[in-house]
C-alpha positions, 0 to 999 in steps of 0.5 A: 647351430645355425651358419650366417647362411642359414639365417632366415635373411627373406624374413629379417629383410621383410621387417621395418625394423633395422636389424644387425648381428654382432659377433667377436666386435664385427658386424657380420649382418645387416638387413635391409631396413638397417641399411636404410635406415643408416643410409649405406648398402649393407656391403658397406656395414658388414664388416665393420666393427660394433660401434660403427654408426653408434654417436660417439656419446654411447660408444663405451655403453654399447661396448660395456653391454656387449662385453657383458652379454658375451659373457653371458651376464644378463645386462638390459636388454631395451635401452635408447641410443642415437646412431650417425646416419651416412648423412651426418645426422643424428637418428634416435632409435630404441635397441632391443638386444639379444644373445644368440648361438651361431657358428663360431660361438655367441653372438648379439641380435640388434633390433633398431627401432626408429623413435623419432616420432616417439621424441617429437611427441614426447619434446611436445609433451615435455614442452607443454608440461614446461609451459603449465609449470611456468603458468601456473606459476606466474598465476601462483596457481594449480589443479587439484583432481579428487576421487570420489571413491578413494578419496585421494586428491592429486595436485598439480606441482604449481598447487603443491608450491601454493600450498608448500606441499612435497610432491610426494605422498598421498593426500586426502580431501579432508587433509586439505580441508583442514587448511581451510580457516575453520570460519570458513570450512562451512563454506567449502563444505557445503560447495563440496555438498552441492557440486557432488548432488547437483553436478553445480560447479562451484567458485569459493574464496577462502582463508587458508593456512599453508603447511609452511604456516602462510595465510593466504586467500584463495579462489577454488573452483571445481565441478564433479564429472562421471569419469570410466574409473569412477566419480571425480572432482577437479578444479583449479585454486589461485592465491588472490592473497594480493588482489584481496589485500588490493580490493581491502585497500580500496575499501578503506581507502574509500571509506577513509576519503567518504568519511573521515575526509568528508567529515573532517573537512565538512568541520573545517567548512562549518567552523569557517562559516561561524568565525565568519558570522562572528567577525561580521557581528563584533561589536566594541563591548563583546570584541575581547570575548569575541576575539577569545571564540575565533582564536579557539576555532582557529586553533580547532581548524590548524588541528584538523587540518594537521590530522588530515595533513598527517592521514595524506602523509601516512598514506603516501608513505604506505604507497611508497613503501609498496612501491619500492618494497625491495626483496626480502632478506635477514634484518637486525630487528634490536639495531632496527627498533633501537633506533625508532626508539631513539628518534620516537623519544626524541619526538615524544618527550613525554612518553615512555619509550622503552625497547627490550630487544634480543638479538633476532633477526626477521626474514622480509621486507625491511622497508615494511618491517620498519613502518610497520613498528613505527605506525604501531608505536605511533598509534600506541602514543598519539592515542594514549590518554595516560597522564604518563603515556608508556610503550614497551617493545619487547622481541622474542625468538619463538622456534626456529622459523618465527620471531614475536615482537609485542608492543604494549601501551597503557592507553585506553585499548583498541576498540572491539570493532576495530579488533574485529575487523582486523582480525576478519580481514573485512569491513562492511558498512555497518562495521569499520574501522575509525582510521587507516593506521592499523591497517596499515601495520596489518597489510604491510605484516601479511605482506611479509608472511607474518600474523598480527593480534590485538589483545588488552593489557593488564591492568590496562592498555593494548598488547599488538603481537607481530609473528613474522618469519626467522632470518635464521 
């Protein structure tokens, strides 16, 4: 058994790290770099009790441990703690202690270890992983990393929010490619393809279903690199939902103004030019006829000009409605279509307006929800050529996350072109749709988390089903 004496002193005072003992809750040794390291002679330690130099926030650690050491429990022996240097400030260090055997029984050895270095490194690394959290973010964004040979794929938090997935568990490619729309997986598969036997990178934008049920549009880009654990391919994806629904906005818009404008106005123009040459060759005996021919022209340009007037309003309201679209929350969706009802069959006397409403409540924007019933109950009566024009708008609760409202005319049914594009999310220029009403309904669904489908109705007309979230 060794005395306070026969301590290897010239060995302990050699090492750069602080070092103490311990025995009975007095400090009976300090060398020298502890002594540095505190910022006191190591007259002024010895002496003292344990707890001297401890920050006072791990006092009653450091006590409870070393009660349990000297009772020759087995408690950790490597754990961070702070000391009060002599100046007043705070020195993290990592303690390493031991029980040792000494004249007068068992005591502790203390090896103090300065991390300062450690937690500047480790506060950089905690700030840069803060600051790809938050980029990732605000780009509603991430990084995914798959190897090739395990075929597990890893994804960054901000990816794993993208696609509603827990942080936890082990994904495969497969199970991601799943996500992807299946008219669109051809596309990813052969990127995938090409990147692993050309090394090409590659830059995909596809349609994908979430894991909480959500289509999104999404930009992936990756690239395949022989890493020392073996082949791997990383990238990054980016929800570009909303600079999809943009550019789609611009397109339609575009063609609106090209087309129907251009047309609708070049209509105007032309009927213009023939009242005019009519009224300039009127003669007495053909003035009552003549007369009859420009009150039908005239009346053909104020229903032109009204059709136009009205496609200025309907988009002026959509831009409204975006603008101030207002957070989403719980909305009453029988209080909101027993109103619409109410003041659609004040508007359209001759229409059958009926709602049939559960008590359900949609989760999203209320503004969005209400002018997306209203275009779709519009459209079902303004295009319908039924002598006895119907509309019905039923609700249903589907689960506990979706809520269906279906809306069913007995008009002439959505042309198939129309129902095409919509369900593609595209137009080309050798398919488009004839208005902008439909795609009104549809930008302000997905705006809201939810899917629209057109389907015909029996014996006749159009069924519009709009799935959006629960409020429950």
């Amino acid at each position: 058994m060794l005395t306070t004496e026969q301590l290897p002193k010239h060995i302990l005072d050699q090492t750069r790290d602080g070092i103490r003992i311990v025995q009975d809750c007095e400090i009976i040794y300090a060398n020298d770099s502890f002594a540095e390291m505190a910022g006191y002679d190591k007259a002024e330690i010895v002496g003292q009790p344990s707890d001297f130099l401890i920050a006072s926030e791990h006092v009653d650690q450091i006590r409870e441990l070393h009660t349990a050491r000297m009772a020759g429990e087995d408690p950790p022996e490597t754990y961070e703690v702070a000391l009060t240097t002599n100046g007043g400030s705070t020195l993290p260090v990592e303690l390493s202690v031991s029980r040792i055997q000494i004249e007068g029984g068992p005591a502790s050895l203390s090896i103090f270890r300065d991390i300062t270095e450690r937690k500047r490194r480790e506060r950089e690394l905690q700030n840069k992983r803060e600051n790809l959290r938050r980029t990732e973010e605000l780009g509603n964004m991430g990084g995914w990393v798959w190897n090739v040979e395990s075929d597990a794929i890893e994804f960054t938090d901000g990816l794993n929010h993208v696609l509603g997935l827990s942080n936890d568990g082990e994904f495969t490619l497969e199970a991601a490619i799943e996500m992807v729309d299946a008219d669109h997986r051809q596309d990813i598969d052969r990127a995938i393809e090409q990147c692993l036997e050309n090394e090409r990178p590659f830059d995909q934008t596809v349609r994908l279903v979430t894991r909480e049920g959500n289509q999104i549009w999404a930009e992936i880009l990756g690239e395949c690199a022989e890493e020392p654990d073996g082949l791997k391919m990383r990238g990054v994806m980016r929800d570009v939902t909303h600079l999809r629904e943009r550019e789609q906005r611009l397109k339609v818009l575009n063609r609106v103004l090209r087309h129907n404008l251009r047309n609708d106005l070049n209509n105007v123009v032309g009927r213009s030019q023939m009242i005019d040459e009519q009224l300039s060759d009127i003669h007495s005996s053909a003035a009552e006829k003549r007369a009859q021919s420009i009150k039908t022209h005239f009346a053909k340009i104020r229903t032109t000009l009204c059709d136009l007037l009205s496609l200025a309003e309907k988009t002026r309201r959509f831009g409204s409605v975006i603008e101030t679209i207002g957070t989403r929350r719980h909305t009453d969706l029988k209080q909101m279509l027993t109103e619409i009802g109410s003041a659609y069959r004040t508007e359209y006397p001759d229409a059958d307006i009926r709602i049939h409403a559960d008590r359900v409540d949609a989760y999203g924007y209320p503004a969005a929800i209400k002018m997306t019933v209203k275009e779709l109950l519009e459209n079902a009566i303004t295009h319908n050529d039924s002598e006895d024009p119907a509309v019905t708008i039923t609700t249903e609760q589907i689960g506990d996350s979706v809520v269906r409202i279906e809306i069913r005319d007995n008009g002439p049914g959505i042309p198939e072109t129309e129902k095409t594009v919509l369900e593609s999310g595209e137009e080309t220029p050798l398919e488009h749709g004839s208005g902008i009403g439909l795609w009104l309904a549809n930008w302000l669904v997905l705006r809201n988390k939810g899917t629209i489908h057109i389907s015909e109705n029996e014996p006749r007309g159009t069924v519009v089903t709009v799935e959006l979230p629960a409020g429950s």
